[in-house]
N, C-alpha and C positions, 0 to 999 in steps of 0.2 A: 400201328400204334406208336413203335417206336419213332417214326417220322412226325408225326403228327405232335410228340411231346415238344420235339424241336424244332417245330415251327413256332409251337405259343411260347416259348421257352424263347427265341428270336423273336418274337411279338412285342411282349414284354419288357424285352431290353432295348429294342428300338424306343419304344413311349416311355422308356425310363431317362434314354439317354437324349430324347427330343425335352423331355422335364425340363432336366439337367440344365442342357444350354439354352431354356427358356430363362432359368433362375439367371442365372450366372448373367445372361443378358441384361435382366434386369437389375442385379446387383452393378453391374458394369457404368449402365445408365444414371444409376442412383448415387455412387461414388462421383460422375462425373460434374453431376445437377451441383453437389455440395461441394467440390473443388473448386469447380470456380463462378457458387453463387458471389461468392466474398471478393472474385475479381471485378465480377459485372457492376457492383455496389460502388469496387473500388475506382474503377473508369467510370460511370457515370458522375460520381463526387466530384471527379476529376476533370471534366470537361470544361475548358475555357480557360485552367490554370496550366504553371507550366513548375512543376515540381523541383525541386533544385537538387537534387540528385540523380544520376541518369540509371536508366535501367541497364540490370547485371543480364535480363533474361530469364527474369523469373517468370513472365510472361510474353509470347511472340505473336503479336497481331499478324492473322495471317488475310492478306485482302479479299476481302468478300468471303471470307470464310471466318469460323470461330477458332476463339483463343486457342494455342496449344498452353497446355499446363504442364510446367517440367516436374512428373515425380519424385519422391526423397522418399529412401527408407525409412520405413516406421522405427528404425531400432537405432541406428547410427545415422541420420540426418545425409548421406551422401545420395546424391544427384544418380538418379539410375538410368545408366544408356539400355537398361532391360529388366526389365521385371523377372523375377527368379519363381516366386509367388504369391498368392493372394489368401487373406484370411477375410472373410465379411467383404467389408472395406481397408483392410489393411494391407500392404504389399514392404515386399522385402527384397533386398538385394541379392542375400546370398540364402541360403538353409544355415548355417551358423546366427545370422542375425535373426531369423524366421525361429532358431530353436532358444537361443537368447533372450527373445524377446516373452515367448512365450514361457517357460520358464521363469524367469524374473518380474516379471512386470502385468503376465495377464491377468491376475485377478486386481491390481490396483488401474488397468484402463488407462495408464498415464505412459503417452508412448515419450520418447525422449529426442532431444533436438539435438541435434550437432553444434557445439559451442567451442569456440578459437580459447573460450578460460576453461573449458570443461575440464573437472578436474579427473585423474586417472587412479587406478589402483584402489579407489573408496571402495569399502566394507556397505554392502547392502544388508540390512539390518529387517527380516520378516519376523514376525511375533506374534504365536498363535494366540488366538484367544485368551487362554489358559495363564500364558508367560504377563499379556497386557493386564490381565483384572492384577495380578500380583503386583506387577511393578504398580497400580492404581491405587493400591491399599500401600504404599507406602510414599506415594506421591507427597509427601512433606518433603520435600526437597528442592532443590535449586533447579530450574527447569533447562534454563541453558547458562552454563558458565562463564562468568562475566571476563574472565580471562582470553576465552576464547573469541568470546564477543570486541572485546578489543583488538585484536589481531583486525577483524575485518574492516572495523572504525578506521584503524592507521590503515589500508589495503593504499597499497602504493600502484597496482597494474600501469600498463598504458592505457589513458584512455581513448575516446571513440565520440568525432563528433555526433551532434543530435541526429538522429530519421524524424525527419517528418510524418505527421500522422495525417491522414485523410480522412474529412468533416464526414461521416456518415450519415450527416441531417442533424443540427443541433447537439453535436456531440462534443462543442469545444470544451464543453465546462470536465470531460470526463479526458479529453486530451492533455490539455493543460496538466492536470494533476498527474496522468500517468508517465510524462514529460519531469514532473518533481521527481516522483518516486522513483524511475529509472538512475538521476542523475543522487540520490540518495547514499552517499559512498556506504556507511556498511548493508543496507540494504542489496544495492547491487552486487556486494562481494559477497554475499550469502549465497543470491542467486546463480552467480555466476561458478563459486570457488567450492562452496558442499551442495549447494542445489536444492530441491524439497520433492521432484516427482516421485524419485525412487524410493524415498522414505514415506510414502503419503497412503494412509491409510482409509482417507476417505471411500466411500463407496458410489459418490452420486460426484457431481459436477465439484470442482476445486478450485476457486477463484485463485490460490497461489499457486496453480500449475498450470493455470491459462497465461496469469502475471510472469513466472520464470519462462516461458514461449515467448511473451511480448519484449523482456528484457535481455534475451538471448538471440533474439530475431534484431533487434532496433542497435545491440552490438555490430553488429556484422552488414548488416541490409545497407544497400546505397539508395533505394528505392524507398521512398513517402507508401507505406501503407495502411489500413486502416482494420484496427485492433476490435473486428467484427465478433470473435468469441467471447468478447467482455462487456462490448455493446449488448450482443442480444441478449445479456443475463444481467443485465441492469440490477431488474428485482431480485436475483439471488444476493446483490452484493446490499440491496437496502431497499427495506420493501416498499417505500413510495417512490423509488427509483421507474423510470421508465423510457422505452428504448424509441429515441423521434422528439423527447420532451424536453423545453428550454428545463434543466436545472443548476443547483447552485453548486459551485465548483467546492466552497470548503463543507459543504456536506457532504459532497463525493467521495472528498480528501477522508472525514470521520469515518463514512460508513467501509470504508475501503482498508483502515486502518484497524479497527475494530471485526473487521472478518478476519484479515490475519490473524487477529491473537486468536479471536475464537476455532481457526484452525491448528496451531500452534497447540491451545489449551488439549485440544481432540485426541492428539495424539500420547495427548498423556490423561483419557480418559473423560476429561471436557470438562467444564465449569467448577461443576455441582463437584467432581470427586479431587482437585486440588483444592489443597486449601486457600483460602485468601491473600493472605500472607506471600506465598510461592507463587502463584498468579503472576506476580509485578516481578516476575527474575526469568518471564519469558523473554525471547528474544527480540520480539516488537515490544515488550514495555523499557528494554535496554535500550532501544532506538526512541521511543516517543515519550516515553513515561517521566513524569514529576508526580510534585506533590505540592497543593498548596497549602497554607495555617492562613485559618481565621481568625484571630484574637480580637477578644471582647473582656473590656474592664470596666468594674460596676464603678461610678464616682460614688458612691453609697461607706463600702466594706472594701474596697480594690480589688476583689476575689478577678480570680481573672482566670478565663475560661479558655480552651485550644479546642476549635475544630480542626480537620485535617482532612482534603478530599483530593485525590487522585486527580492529575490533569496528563492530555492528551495532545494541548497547544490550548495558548491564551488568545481571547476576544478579550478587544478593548478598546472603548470606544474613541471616539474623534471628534465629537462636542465639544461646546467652548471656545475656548481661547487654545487650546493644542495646536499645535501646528508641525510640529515635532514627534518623530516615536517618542523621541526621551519623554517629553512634555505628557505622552498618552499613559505611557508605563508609572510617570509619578503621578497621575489624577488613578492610576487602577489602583494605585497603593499608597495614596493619599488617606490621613487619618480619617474619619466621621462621627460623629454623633448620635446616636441614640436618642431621641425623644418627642416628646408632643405622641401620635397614634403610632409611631414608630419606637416605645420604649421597649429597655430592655427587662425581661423574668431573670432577674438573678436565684438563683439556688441558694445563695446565703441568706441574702436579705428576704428572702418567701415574696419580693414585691415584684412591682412595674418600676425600673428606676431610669435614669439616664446613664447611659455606660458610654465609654468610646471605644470605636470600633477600626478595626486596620486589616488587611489582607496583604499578604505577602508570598513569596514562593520559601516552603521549606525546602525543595528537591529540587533543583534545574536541569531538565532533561538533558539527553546529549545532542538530541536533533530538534530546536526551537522551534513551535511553527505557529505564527502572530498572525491573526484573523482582525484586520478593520473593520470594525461593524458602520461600515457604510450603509447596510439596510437595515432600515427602520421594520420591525413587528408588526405585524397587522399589513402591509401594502408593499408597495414597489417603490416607493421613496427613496431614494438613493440622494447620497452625503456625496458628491462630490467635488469638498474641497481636499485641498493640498498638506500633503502629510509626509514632511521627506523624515526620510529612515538614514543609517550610516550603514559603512561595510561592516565595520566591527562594533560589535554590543557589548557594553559590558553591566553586568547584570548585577554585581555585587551592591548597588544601591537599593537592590527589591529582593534582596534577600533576610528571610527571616532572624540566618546565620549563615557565615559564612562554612562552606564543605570543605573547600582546599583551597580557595583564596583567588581560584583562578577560575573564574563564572565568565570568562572571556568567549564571545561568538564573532563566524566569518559570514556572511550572506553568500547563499549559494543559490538560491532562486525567487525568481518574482513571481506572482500571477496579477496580472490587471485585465480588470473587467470594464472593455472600450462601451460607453453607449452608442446604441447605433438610431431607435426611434421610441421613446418616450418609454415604454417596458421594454423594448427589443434590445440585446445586447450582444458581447460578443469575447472571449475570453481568448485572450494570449498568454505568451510568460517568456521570462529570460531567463536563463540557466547556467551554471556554468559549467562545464565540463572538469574529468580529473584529471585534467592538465595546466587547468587555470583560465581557460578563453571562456568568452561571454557570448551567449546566442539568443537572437529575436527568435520567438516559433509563434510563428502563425498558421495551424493546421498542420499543411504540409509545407508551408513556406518557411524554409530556415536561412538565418544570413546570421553574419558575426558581427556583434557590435563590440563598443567599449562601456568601461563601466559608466565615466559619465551621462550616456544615455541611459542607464539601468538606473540609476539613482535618481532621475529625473523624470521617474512614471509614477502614476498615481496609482499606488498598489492598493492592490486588495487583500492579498497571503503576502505573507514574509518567510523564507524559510532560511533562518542559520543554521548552523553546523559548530555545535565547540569546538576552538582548538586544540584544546588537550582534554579525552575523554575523561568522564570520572574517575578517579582513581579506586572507588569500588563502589558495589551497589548498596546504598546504607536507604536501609528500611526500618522504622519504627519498632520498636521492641512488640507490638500487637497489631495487628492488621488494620490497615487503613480504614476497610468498610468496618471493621466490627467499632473503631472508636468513632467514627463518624455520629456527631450529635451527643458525642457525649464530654461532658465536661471535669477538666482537668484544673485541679488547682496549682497556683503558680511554684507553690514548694515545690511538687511533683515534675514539675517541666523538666529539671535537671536528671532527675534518677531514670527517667524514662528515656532521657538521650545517651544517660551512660549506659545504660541496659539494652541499645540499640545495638541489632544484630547487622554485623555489617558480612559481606558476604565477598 
């Protein structure tokens, strides 16, 4: 009897342990499928071009056989000459980073990269449920500190020429813009100098924790590669997005901007539970945010009305006689008229009158981004005449009022949309790095120009950068969305600016 226990007792553990390294096999497999489906993508893309960056060894073509893929710890980004061990799909160098990682960071899924700016000694900050509804009910407050947000504006680092990106199939339009946003000075010192994994409280997929990978990798990489975790989530970042499809680059630019704050808002409980007002003192409305005033005055009564709506970068068109940004920016803020089927409802007068009408900027963002409306509504018509822009802007003629007198901008990237056959196109951009040099990127193709080439492409995006950041955040004495559509008479213009809460 007793023999007979331990043999099924040895039975047992053999078909336990034959399971085992059934699994294991095929975890092994399935790790290896997803390591380097994103290389196979990234050589095919690659075939016939010759990338301007030579490879480090991120990948070794081995002849007549498949890629080797050089491992990195999930937890500290370093290069492993051996695997210490394996969690799912995740592997670690030591047991300290394997007990690190899992302690810190397992339940947010956001493993961390090895970064030459990674800052050291930061406070990781976890927040149970309980602590976040609390700090949510009292979310009337300043979301990120505009003091500290200038620190990263002025971020002086060394910079890091461009990486090349590799066409995944129709992907320039989403190249291009992630080629801006990298070269973004406080954007990138966010990413680079506090970061956002460690603090990221989402639960499902984080388009700013895929974006601090892409701009941590394109720091350091000498290699052209292609930013396949952000491709295949197209539709998470904008839901008519789609991953293979010609789309438009300054829509890429909005929806990609507008997912950040909506992660940003998340973290302090999301939309619905900040208030409006506190909203615009996140960290992406300190980078993209303005404001524009619509003024409309009755010729009737003079009564004169202020709308006021949030802006994220201005479209403006290139009709006419323009031929100049200056010339497009004075036809956007050029006066108009009012009447004929186009009259104005004045509130005083109870009628249909003719008013005149002006838009202007009350707010000037700190990071400007000027959309040519080269496509025409309804079709694929494209405006391609000539529209030259300068390095420096100076903004103080489209201003409502002046803030600090110094509305001064520096051009820091282009995007141009080359036609290549009647709808078919094709999108590059020049950039400049934060050291001052100027770069063509084409995909993966990066070379150095000078500025008189930059200023002589027929842009489609414009992106400034002011020279000297706002000196604070001044927001409206009552939330933008709540006065929207509503009207202010011109006595009140005044007490509502001294009542402005500046922050």
């Amino acid at each position: 009897m007793h023999a007979a226990v331990d043999f099924d007792w040895l039975l047992q553990f053999t078909v336990s342990a034959a399971a085992e390294t059934a699994a294991a096999m095929v975890a092994r497999f399935l790790n290896f499928v997803r390591s380097t489906s994103s290389l196979v993508l990234a050589v095919a893309s690659n075939i016939g071009s010759s990338p301007d960056r030579s490879n480090e060894g991120m990948m070794e073509a081995a002849v007549g056989g498949a890629a080797k893929v050089v491992d990195c710890c999930a937890f500290c980004g370093i290069t492993m000459g051996r695997r210490f061990a394996g969690d799912e799909m995740v592997e670690y160098c030591s047991a300290s980073c394997q007990s690190s990682h899992w302690n810190v960071e397992r339940e947010t899924k956001c493993t961390r990269t090895k970064s030459p700016y990674a800052l050291t000694g930061r406070k990781v900050s976890l927040l149970s449920s309980v602590e976040s509804s609390e700090i949510n009910e009292q979310s009337n407050e300043i979301l990120f500190p505009y003091e500290e947000f200038i620190e990263f504006f002025n971020w002086e680092k060394p910079g890091y020429p461009p990486c090349g990106l590799i066409n995944g199939g129709n992907s320039c339009f989403a190249n291009v813009v992630l080629q801006c946003l990298t070269y973004t000075r406080p954007l990138a010192a966010y990413i680079l100098e506090k970061g956002h994994k460690l603090e990221c409280r989402m639960d499902k997929w984080c388009f700013l924790c895929d974006f601090q990978t892409h701009v941590e990798r394109a720091s350091w990489s000498h290699t052209a590669f292609i930013p396949i975790n952000i491709l295949s989530r197209l539709n998470f970042i904008g839901g008519n997005l789609e991953c293979g499809q010609q789309e438009d680059a300054h829509e890429f630019l909005r929806f990609a901007i507008d997912k950040m704050q909506s992660i940003f808002l998340d973290e302090f409980g999301g939309e619905k539970t900040s208030h409006p007002r506190y909203q615009e003192t996140s960290f992406v409305q300190h980078i993209f945010g303005g404001c524009l005033q619509s003024q409309v005055i009755c010729s009737k009564c003079n009564n004169v009305s202020n709308r006021f709506d949030h802006m994220m970068d201005l479209t403006v068109e290139i009709h006419g006689d323009a031929e100049s940004l200056v010339q497009c920016l004075d036809q956007f803020t050029a006066e108009e008229w009012l009447h004929g089927d186009n009259m104005y409802k004045c509130d005083c007068c109870s009628a249909y009158v003719m008013a005149q009408k002006r838009l202007a900027i009350l707010q000037a963002p700190n990071i400007l981004t000027i959309a040519l409306k080269r496509f025409q509504s309804g079709g694929f018509n494209k405006l391609n005449k000539r529209v030259t822009f300068p390095e420096k802007l100076d903004l103080r003629s489209y201003m409502s009022e002046l803030e600090d007198g110094n509305d001064l901008y520096k051009l820091y990237a282009v995007i141009v949309h080359v036609d290549i056959h009647h709808n078919f196109g094709h999108y590059i951009c020049y950039v400049k790095d934060f050291g001052g040099s100027w770069y063509r990127i084409d995909d993966d193709k990066v070379s150095t120009v000078g500025l008189d080439e930059v200023l002589s492409q027929g842009a489609y995006m414009l992106l400034y950068s002011r020279i000297c950041a706002r000196p604070s955040c001044l927001l409206p004495a009552a939330s933008l969305r709540e006065r929207e559509n509503k009207k202010l008479k011109m006595q009140t213009v005044d007490s509502v600016n001294d009542t402005a809460c500046r922050f």
